[in-house]
N, C-alpha and C positions, 0 to 999 in steps of 0.2 A: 415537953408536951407541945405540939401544935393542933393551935386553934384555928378549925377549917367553919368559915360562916357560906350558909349556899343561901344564893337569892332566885327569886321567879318561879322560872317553872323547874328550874334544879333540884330546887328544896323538895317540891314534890317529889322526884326523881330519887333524894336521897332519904327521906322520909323525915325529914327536918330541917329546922335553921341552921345547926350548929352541932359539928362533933368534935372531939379531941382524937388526936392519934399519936402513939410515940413507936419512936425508932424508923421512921422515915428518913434519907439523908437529901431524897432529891423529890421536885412536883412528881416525876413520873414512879417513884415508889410511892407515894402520898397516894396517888392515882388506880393504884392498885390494891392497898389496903382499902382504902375507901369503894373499890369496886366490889372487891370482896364482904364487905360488911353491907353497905346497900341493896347491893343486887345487880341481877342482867338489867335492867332500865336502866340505871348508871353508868353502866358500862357501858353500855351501847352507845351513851351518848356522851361521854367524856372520856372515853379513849378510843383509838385509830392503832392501830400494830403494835399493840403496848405503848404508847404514849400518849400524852394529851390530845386529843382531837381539836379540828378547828371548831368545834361548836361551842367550844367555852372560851371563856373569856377567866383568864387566871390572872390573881393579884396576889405578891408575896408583899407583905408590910407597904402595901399602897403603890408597889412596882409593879409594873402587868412582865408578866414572865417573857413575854413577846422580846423586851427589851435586855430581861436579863439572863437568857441561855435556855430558854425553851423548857421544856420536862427535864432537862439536866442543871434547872436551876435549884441550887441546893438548899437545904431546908436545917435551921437549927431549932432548938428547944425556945418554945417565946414564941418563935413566929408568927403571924395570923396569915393565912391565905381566907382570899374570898373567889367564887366560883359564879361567875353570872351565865346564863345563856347568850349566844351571839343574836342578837335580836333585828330583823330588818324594818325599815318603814318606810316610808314613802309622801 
């Protein structure tokens, strides 16, 4: 089972802190069960062509996905991903 935590304005977005999902092997299957079980507002805003969009900010066990192979970074049973929004300031 993976443990997916959503922070910000995401959590709004997915209608909570925290869901489980199993039989995912990679973020961008992760990305899609959870599009599907959330909704269009989810989707919209965390994925781009079937993969993870730029507007998230994705962490597998405290890795940001950026560093370790994108939506094709692979996902086992345990895992925790966390989901931030890409946030600007000034």
């Amino acid at each position: 089972m993976i443990r997916v935590l959503f922070f910000a304005t995401i959590r709004e977005l997915a209608h909570g802190k925290e869901a489980t999902v199993q039989g995912c092997r990679t973020v961008d299957e992760l990305f899609a069960a959870l599009s599907e079980r959330c909704g269009d507002a989810f989707g919209k805003e965390a994925l781009e062509g079937g993969s993870v969009s730029g507007r998230v900010i994705v962490m597998v066990n405290g890795r940001a996905i950026a560093h370790t192979g994108g939506g094709a970074t692979p996902l086992s049973d345990g895992d925790t991903v966390a989901v931030f929004p890409v946030i600007g300031g000034g």
